[in-house]
One Martini backbone bead per residue (centre of mass of N, CA, C, O) as a GRO file, in nm:
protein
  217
    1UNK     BB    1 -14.397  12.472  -8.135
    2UNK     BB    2 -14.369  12.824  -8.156
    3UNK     BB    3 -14.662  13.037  -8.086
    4UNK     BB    4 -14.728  13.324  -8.252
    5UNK     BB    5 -14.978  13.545  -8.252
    6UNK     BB    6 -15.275  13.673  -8.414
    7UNK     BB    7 -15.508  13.839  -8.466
    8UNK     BB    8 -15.770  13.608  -8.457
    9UNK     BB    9 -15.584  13.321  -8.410
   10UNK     BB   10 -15.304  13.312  -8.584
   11UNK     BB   11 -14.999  13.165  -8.670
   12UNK     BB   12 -14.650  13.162  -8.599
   13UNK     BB   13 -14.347  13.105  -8.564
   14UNK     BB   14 -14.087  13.225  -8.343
   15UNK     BB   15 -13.863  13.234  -8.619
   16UNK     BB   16 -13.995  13.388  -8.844
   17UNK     BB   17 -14.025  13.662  -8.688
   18UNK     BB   18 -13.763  13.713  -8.602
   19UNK     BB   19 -13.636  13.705  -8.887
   20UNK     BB   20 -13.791  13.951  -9.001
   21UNK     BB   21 -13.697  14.162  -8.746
   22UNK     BB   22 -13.396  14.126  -8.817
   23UNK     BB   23 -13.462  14.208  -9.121
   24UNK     BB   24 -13.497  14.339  -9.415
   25UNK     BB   25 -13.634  14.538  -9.588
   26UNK     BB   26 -13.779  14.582  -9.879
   27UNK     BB   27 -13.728  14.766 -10.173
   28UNK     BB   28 -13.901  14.973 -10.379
   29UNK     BB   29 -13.837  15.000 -10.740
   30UNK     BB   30 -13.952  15.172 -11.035
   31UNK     BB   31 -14.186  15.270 -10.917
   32UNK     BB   32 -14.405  15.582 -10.968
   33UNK     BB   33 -14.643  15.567 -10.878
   34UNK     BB   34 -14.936  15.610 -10.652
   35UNK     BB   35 -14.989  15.597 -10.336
   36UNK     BB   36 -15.218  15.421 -10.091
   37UNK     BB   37 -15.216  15.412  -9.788
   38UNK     BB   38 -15.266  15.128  -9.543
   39UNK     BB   39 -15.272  15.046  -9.209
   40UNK     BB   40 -15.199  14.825  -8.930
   41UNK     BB   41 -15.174  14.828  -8.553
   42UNK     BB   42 -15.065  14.611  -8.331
   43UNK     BB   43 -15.047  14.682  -7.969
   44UNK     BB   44 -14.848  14.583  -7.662
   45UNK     BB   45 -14.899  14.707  -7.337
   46UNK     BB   46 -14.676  14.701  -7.069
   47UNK     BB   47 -14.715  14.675  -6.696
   48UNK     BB   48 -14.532  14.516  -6.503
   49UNK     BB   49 -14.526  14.325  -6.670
   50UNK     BB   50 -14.874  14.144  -6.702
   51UNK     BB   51 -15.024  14.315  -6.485
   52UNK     BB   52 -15.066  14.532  -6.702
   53UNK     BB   53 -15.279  14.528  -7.066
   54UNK     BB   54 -15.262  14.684  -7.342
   55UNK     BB   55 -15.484  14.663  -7.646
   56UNK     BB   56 -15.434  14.811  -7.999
   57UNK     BB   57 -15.623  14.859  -8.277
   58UNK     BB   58 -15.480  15.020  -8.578
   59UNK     BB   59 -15.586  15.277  -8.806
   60UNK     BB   60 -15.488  15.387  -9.136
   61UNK     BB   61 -15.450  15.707  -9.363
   62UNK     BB   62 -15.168  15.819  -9.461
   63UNK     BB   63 -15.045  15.820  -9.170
   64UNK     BB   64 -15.352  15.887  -9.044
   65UNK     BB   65 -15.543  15.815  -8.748
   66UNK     BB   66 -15.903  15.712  -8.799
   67UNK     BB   67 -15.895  15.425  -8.612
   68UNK     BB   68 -15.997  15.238  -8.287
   69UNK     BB   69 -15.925  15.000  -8.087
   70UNK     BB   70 -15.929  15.019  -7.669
   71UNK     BB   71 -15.955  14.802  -7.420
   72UNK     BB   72 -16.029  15.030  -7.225
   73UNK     BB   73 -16.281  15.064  -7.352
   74UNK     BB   74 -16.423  14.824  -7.533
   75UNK     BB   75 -16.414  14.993  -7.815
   76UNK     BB   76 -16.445  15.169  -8.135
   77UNK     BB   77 -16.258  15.512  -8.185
   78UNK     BB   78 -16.307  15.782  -8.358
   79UNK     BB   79 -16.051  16.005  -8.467
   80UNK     BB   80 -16.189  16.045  -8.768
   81UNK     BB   81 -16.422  16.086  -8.980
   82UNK     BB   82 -16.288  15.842  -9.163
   83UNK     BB   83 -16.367  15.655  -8.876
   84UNK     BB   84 -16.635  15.583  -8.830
   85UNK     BB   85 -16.804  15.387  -8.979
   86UNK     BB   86 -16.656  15.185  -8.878
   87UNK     BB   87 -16.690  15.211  -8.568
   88UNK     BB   88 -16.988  15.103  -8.605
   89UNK     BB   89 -16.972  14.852  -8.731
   90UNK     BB   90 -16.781  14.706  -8.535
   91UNK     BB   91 -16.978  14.763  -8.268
   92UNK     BB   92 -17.210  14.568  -8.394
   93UNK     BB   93 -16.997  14.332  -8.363
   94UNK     BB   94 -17.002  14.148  -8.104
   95UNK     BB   95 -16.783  13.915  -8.211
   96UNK     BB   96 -16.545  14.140  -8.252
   97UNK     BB   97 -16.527  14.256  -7.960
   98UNK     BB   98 -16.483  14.031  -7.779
   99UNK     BB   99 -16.211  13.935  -7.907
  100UNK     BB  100 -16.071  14.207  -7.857
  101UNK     BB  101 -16.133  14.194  -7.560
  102UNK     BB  102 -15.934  13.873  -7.575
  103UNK     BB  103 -15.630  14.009  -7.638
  104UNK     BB  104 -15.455  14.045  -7.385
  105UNK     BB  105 -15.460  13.715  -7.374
  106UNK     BB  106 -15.415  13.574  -7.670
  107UNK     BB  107 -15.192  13.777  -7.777
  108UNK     BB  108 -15.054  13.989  -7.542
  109UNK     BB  109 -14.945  13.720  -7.317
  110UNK     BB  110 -14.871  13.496  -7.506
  111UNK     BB  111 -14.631  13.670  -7.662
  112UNK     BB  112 -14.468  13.714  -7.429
  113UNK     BB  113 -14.397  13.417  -7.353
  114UNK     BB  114 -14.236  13.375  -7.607
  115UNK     BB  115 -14.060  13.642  -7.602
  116UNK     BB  116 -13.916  13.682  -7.283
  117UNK     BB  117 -13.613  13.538  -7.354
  118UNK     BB  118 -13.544  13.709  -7.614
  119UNK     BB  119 -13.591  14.014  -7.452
  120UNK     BB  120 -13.661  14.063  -7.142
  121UNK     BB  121 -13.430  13.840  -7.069
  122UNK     BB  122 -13.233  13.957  -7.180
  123UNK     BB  123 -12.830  13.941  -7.155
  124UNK     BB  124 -12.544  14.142  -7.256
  125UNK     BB  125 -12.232  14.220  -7.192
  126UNK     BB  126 -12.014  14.491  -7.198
  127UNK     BB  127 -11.765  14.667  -7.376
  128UNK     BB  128 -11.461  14.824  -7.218
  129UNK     BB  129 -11.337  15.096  -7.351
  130UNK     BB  130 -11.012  15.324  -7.250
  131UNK     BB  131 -10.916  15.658  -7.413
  132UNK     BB  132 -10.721  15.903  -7.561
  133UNK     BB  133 -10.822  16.099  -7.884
  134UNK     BB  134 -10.539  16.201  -7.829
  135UNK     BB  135 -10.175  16.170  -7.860
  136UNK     BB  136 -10.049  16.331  -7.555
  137UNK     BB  137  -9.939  16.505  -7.352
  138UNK     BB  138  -9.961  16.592  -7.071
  139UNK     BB  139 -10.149  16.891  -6.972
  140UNK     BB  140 -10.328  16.856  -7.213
  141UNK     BB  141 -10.613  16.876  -7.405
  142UNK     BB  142 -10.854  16.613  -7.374
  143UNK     BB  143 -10.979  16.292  -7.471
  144UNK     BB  144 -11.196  16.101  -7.278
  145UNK     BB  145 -11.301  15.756  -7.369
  146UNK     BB  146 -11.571  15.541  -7.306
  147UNK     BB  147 -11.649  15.242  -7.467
  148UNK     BB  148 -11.962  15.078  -7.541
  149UNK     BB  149 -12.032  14.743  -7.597
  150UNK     BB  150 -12.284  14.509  -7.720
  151UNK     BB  151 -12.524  14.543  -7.548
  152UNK     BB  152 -12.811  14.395  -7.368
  153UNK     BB  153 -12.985  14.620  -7.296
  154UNK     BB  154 -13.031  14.982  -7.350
  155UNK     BB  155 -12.996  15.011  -7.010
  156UNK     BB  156 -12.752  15.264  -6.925
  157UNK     BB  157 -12.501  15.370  -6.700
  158UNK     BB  158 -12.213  15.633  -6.737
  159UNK     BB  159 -11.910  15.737  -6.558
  160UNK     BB  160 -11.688  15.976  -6.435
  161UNK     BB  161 -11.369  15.950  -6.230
  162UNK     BB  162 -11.175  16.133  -6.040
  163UNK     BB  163 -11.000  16.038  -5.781
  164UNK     BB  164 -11.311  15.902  -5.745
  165UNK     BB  165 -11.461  16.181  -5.833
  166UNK     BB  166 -11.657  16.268  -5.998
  167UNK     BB  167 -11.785  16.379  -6.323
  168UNK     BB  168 -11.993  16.637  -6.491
  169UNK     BB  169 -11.827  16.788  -6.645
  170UNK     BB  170 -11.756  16.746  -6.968
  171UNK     BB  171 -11.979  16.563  -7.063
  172UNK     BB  172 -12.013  16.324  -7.333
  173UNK     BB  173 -12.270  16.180  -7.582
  174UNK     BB  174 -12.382  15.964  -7.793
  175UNK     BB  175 -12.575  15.797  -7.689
  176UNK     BB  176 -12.753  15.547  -7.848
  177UNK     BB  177 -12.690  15.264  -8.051
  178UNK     BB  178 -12.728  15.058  -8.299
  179UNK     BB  179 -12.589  14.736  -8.434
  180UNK     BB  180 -12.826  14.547  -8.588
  181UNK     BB  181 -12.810  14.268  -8.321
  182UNK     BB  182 -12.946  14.403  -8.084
  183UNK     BB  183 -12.730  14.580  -8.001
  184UNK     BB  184 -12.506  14.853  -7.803
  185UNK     BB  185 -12.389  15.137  -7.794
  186UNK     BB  186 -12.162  15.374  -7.661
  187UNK     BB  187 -11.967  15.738  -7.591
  188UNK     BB  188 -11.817  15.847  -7.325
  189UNK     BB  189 -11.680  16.197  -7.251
  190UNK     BB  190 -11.403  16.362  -7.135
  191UNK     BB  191 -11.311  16.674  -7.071
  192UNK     BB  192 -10.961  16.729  -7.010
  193UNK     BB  193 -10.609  16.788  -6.830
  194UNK     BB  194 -10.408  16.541  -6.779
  195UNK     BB  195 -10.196  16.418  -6.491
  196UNK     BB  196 -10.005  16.354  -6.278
  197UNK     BB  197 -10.145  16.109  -6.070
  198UNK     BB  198 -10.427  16.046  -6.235
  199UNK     BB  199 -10.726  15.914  -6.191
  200UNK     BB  200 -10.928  15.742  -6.458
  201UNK     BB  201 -11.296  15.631  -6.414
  202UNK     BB  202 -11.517  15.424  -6.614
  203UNK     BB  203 -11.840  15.369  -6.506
  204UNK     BB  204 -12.084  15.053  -6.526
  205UNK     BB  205 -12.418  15.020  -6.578
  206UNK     BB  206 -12.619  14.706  -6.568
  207UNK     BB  207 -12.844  14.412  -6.580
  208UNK     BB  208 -12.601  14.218  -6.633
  209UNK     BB  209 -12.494  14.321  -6.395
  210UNK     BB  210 -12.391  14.291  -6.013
  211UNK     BB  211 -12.171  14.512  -6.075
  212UNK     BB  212 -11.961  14.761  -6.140
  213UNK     BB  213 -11.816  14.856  -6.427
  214UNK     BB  214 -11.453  14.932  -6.412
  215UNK     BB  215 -11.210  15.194  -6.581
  216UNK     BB  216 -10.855  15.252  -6.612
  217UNK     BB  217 -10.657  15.551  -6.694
   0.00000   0.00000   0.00000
């Protein structure tokens, strides 16, 4: 079994954790109590794969974060006045704090490890059609649509070229969108006249590619 950590050293199997990510939440429905939120958040940052790895315990309350433990610093550090009582005695269990600070190591470098194939390493290539916005003779104001659909990471560049010519002056584009299955799409359109002879060529660069994909119109 794949085990994904979790700070304190309990584990869940890293099919379930998945499955969770996936899912959605439940939402609470005809209860209108006042409620009284508190959160706890544990982040793994890491910088160039795990060759630097910070990690923070953090508590909240009512979304105002109180008190947090930063492996940078060694120790827990009030953020509000809320939140001090808590990290003095906290900062006293010399055992909870060993624990806290051998986190980069136990929880977020194991669990990089575990999550690194179908996250940091995965790669899904995008699925490129170039259209016209509205079907119109030349010589006439369109939009030409590169719709870029299915990637996965979400970091992409797309650009227009007219006649070999990169084209940078009316480019808009719908930014990244997600599609709710790990994967993005996104829209970058060119505002133009297209003329008779004109050759129009959406590229795009991705992680997935080892060379740019280029569709022309």
């Amino acid at each position: 079994m794949v085990c994904l950590k979790f700070p304190g050293g309990s584990c869940m199997a890293a099919l379930t954790v998945t499955l969770m990510v996936l899912s959605s939440p439940l939402a609470l429905a005809g209860d209108t109590r006042p409620r009284f939120l508190e959160q706890v958040k544990h982040e793994c940052h890491f910088f160039n794969g795990t060759e630097r790895v910070r990690f923070l315990d953090r508590y909240f309350y009512h979304q105002e974060e109180s008190v947090r433990f930063d492996s940078d610093v060694g120790e827990y550090r009030a953020v509000t006045e809320l939140g001090r009582p808590d990290a003095e005695y906290w900062n006293n269990q010399k055992d909870l704090l060993e624990q806290r600070r051998a986190e980069v190591d136990t929880y977020c470098r194991h669990n990089y490890g575990v999550v690194e194939s179908f996250t940091v390493q995965r790669r899904v290539y995008p699925e490129v059609t170039v259209y016209p916005a509205k079907t119109q003779p030349l010589q006439h104001h369109n939009l030409l649509v590169c719709s870029v659909n299915g990637f996965y990471p979400g970091s992409i560049e797309v650009r227009w070229f007219r006649n070999g010519q990169e084209e940078k002056t009316g480019v808009v584009s719908t930014g990244l969108i997600q599609n709710g299955d790990w994967t993005f799409q996104t829209l970058v359109m060119l505002e133009t006249v297209p003329r008779s002879g004109e050759v129009y060529t959406c590229q795009v660069e991705h992680p997935s590619l080892t060379s740019p994909l280029t569709v022309e119109w």
